[in-house]
C-alpha angles and dihedrals in degrees: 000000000000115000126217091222136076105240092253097054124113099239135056143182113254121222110252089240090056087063127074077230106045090234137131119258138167108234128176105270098236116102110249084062091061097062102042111107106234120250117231112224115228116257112244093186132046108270104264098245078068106110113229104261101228113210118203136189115219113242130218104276099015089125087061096042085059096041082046090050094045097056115120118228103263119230105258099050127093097237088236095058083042091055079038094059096038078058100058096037090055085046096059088044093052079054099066100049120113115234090267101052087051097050090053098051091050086054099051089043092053098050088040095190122191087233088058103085091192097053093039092064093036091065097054083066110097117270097245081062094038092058103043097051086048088054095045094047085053098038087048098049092049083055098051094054096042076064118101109246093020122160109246 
């Protein structure tokens, strides 16, 4: 095994069975730090294979967003007048939102996290609708606070 350090120097790689964690490790050379057990530091951050937790705040009508985003395409509709309808009743929904709400909902969409179960059906809608609700929820909630009076 090669060695990063010139004979004389005063530190040396240990050998991983020489460690309780079969690791490698640089240790003073001398012989008293061969034999001290290494000390773990505690972690001040998550570890970084921990996935973010995302915290959301429900929004008004977000029981009927769902409900809107589970129907099943009814018989007599073309699929693509059914997606067409759930469009446009998402998109009345998304107009009556206060700021807040739409923020919000920007917010969630854009995350999209897997424990969200609104965003997680919104994005199984194709990405042109996607877009374009996600247009009109922020286009609608930059109107409603240009309004005079408007909740913020």
């Amino acid at each position: 095994m090669s060695t990063l350090f010139a004979a004389n120097h005063p530190w040396v790689e240990t050998k991983p069975a020489e460690t309780s964690d079969g690791k490698l490790r640089i240790v003073r050379a001398d012989t008293s730090a061969s034999t001290t057990p290494h000390v773990v530091a505690p972690q001040l951050a998550p570890p970084a294979d921990a996935a973010p937790r995302f915290v959301f705040r429900q929004v008004a009508s977000e029981n009927a967003m769902i409900e809107i985003l589970d129907r099943a395409a009814s018989q007599h509709l073309l699929p693509s007048v059914a997606f067409r309808q759930k469009e446009h009743e998402l998109g009345a929904l998304f107009a009556s939102l206060t700021p807040a709400d739409s923020l919000e909902l920007d917010r969630r969409f854009s995350v999209s996290s897997a424990d969200d179960p609104l965003a997680s059906r919104f994005a199984r809608l194709v990405c042109e609708r996607r877009n374009r609700l996600i247009a009109f929820l922020r286009s609608s909630r930059r109107g409603a606070a240009s309004k005079p009076g408007s909740q913020r």
